[in-house]
N, CA, C and O atoms as a DFTB+ gen file, in Angstrom:
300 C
 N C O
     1  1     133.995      60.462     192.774
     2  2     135.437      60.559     192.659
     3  2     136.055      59.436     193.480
     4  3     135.646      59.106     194.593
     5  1     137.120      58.853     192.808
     6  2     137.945      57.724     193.647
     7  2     139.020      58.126     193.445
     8  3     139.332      58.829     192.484
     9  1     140.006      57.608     194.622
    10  2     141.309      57.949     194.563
    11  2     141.684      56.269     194.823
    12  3     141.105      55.526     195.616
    13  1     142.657      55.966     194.046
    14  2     142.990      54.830     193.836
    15  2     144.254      54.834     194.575
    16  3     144.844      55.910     194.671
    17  1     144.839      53.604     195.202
    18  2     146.227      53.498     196.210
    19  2     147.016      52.315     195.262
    20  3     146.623      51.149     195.263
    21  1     147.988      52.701     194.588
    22  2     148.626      51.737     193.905
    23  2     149.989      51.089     194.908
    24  3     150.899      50.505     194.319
    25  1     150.028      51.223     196.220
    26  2     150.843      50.613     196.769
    27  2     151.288      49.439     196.571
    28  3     152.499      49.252     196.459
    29  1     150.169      48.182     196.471
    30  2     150.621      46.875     196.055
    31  2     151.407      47.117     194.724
    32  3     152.221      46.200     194.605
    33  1     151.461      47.741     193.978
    34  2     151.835      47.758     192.686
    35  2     152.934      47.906     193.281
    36  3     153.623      46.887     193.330
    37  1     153.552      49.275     193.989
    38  2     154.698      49.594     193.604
    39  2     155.563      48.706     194.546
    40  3     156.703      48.661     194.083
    41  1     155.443      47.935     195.767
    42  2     156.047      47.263     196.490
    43  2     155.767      45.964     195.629
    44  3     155.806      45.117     196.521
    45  1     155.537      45.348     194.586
    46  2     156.125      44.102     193.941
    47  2     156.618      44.524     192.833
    48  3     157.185      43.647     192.182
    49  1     156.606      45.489     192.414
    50  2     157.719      45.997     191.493
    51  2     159.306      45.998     191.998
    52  3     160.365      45.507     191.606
    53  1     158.793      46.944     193.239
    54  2     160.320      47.103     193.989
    55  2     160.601      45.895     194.769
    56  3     161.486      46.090     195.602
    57  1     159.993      44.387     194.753
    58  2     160.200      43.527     195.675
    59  2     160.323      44.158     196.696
    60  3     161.445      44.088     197.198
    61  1     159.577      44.771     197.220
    62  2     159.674      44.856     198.816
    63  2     158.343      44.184     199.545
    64  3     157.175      44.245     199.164
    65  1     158.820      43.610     200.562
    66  2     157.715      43.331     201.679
    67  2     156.922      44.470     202.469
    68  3     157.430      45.498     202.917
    69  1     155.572      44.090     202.556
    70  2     154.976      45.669     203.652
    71  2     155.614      45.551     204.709
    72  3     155.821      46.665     205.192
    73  1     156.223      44.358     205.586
    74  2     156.759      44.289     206.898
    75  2     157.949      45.427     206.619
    76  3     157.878      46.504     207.210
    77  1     159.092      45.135     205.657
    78  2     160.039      45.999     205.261
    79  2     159.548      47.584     204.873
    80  3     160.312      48.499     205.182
    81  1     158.305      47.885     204.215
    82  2     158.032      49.418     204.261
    83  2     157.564      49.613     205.646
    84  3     158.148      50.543     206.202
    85  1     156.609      48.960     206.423
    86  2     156.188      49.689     207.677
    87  2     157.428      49.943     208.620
    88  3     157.532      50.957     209.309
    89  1     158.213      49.084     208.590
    90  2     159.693      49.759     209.478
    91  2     159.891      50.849     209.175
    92  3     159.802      51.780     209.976
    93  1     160.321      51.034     207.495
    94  2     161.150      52.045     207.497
    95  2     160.571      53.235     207.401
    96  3     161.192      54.291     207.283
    97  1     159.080      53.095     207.457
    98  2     158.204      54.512     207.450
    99  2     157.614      54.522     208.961
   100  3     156.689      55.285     209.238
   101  1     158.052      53.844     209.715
   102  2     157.401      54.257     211.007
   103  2     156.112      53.863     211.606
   104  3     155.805      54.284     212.722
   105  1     155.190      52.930     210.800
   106  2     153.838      52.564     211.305
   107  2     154.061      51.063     211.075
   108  3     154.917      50.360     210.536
   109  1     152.413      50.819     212.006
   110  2     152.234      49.098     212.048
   111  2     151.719      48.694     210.635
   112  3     150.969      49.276     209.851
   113  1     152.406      47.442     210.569
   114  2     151.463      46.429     209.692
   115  2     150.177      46.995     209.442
   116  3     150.026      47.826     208.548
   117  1     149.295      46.627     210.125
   118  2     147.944      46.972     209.921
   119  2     147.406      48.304     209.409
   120  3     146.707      48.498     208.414
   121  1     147.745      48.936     210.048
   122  2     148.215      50.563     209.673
   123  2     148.445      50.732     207.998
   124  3     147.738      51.478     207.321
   125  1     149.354      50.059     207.542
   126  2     149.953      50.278     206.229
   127  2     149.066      49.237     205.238
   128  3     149.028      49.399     204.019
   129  1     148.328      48.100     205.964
   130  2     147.067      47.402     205.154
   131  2     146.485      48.329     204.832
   132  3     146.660      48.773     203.698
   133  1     145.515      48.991     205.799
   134  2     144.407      50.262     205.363
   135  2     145.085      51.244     204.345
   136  3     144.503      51.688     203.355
   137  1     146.223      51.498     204.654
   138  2     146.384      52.465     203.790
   139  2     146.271      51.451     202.216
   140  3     145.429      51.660     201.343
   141  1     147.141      50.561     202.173
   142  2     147.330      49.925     200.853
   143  2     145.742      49.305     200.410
   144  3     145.399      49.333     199.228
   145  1     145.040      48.880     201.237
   146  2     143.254      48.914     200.825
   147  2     142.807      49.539     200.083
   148  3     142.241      49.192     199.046
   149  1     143.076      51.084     200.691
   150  2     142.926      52.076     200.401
   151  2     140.920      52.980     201.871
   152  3     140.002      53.800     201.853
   153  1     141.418      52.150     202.533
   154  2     140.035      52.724     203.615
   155  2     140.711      53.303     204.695
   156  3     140.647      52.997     205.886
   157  1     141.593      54.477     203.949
   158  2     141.551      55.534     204.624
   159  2     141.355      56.706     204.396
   160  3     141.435      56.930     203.188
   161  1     141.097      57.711     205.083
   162  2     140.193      59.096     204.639
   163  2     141.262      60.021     204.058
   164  3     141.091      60.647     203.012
   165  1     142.401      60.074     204.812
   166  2     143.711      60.405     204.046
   167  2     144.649      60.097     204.687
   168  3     144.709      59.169     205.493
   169  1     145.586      60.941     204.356
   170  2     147.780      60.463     204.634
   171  2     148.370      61.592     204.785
   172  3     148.426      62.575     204.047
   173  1     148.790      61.387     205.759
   174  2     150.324      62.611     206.294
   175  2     151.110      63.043     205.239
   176  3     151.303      62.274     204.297
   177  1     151.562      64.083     205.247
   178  2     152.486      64.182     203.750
   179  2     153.846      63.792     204.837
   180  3     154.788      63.295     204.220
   181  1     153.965      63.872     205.621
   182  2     155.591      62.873     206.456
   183  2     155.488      61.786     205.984
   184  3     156.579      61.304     205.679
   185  1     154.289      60.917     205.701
   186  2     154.328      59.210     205.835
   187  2     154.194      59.160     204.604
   188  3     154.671      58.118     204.153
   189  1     153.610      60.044     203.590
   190  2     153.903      60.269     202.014
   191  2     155.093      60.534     201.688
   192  3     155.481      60.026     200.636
   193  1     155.654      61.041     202.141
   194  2     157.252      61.303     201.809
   195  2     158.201      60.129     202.087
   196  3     159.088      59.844     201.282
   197  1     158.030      59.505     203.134
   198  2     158.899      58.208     203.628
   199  2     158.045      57.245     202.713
   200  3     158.823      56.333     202.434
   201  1     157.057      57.042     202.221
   202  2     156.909      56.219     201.241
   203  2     157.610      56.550     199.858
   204  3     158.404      55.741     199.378
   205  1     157.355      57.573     199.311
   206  2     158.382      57.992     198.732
   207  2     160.132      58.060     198.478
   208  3     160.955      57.821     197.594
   209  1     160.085      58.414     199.485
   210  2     161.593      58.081     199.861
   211  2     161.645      56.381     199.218
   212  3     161.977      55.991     198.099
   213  1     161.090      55.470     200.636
   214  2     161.652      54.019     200.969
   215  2     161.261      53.493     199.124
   216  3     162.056      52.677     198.659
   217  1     160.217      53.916     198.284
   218  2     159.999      53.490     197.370
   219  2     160.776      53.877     195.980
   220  3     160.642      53.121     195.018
   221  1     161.579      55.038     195.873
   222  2     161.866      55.673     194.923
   223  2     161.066      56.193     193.840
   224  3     161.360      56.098     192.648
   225  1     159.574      56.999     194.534
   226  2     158.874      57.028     193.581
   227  2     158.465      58.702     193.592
   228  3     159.314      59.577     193.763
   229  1     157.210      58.939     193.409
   230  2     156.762      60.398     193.366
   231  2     155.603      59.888     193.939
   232  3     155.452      58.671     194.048
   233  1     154.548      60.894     194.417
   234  2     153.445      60.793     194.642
   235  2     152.198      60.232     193.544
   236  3     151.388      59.317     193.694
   237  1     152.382      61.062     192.533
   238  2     151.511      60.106     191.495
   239  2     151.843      58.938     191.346
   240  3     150.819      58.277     191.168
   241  1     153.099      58.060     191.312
   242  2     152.683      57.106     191.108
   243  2     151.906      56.226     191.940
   244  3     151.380      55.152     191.650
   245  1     151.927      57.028     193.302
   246  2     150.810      55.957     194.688
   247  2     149.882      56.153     194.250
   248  3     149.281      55.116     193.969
   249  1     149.269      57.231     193.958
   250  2     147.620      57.512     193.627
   251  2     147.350      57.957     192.450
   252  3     148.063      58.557     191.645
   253  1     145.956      57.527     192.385
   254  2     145.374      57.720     190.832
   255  2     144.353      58.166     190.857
   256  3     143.953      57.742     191.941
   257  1     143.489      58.801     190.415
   258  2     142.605      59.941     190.626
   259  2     141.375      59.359     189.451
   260  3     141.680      59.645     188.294
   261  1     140.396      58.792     189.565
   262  2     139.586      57.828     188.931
   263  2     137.678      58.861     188.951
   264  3     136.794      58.551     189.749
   265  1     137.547      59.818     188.067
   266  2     136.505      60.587     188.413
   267  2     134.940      59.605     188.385
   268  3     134.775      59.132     187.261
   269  1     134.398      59.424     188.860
   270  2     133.157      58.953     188.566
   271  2     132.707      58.660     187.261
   272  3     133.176      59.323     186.336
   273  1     131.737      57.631     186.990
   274  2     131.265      57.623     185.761
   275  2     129.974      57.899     186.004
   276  3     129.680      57.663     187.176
   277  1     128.737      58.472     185.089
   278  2     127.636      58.672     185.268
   279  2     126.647      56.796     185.810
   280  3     126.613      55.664     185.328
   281  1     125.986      57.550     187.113
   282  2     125.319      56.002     186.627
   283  2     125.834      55.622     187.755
   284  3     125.481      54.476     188.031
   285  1     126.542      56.113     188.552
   286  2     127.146      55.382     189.578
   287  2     127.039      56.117     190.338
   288  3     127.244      57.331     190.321
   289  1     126.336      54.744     191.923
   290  2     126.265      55.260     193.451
   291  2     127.233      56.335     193.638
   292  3     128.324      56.055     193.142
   293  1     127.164      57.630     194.274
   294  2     127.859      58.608     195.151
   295  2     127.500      58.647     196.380
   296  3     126.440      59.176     196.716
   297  1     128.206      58.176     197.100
   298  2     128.131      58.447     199.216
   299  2     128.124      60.160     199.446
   300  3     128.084      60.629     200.583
């Protein structure tokens, strides 16, 4: 199972800069890389919501839910 982070997507849609989302959600730069990587284990629903918010979006559209295909490494 993968969970996919469409952040880059939705911040060049919305022209926004990550410098401009990490303000307005409260964390560092770096902080908001991992998340937008996606190498993190999970997310606050506070810092899901202020992404939400700052983005005008819903939760599905950040993540995408990608089930395995047969045939492929599982950790």
């Amino acid at each position: 199972m993968t969970i996919l982070v469409r952040l880059d997507v939705l911040l060049a849609e919305r022209k926004m800069k990550s410098r401009e989302l990490a303000q307005y959600i409260g964390i560092t730069e770096p902080n908001l890389s991992l998340l937008k990587s996606g190498k993190v284990k999970g997310i606050r629903f506070d810092t899901l919501e202020k992404i939400c918010e700052a983005l005008k979006c819903q939760p599905g559209d950040l993540l995408e839910y990608r089930a395995d295909t047969p045939g492929e490494d599982q950790a």
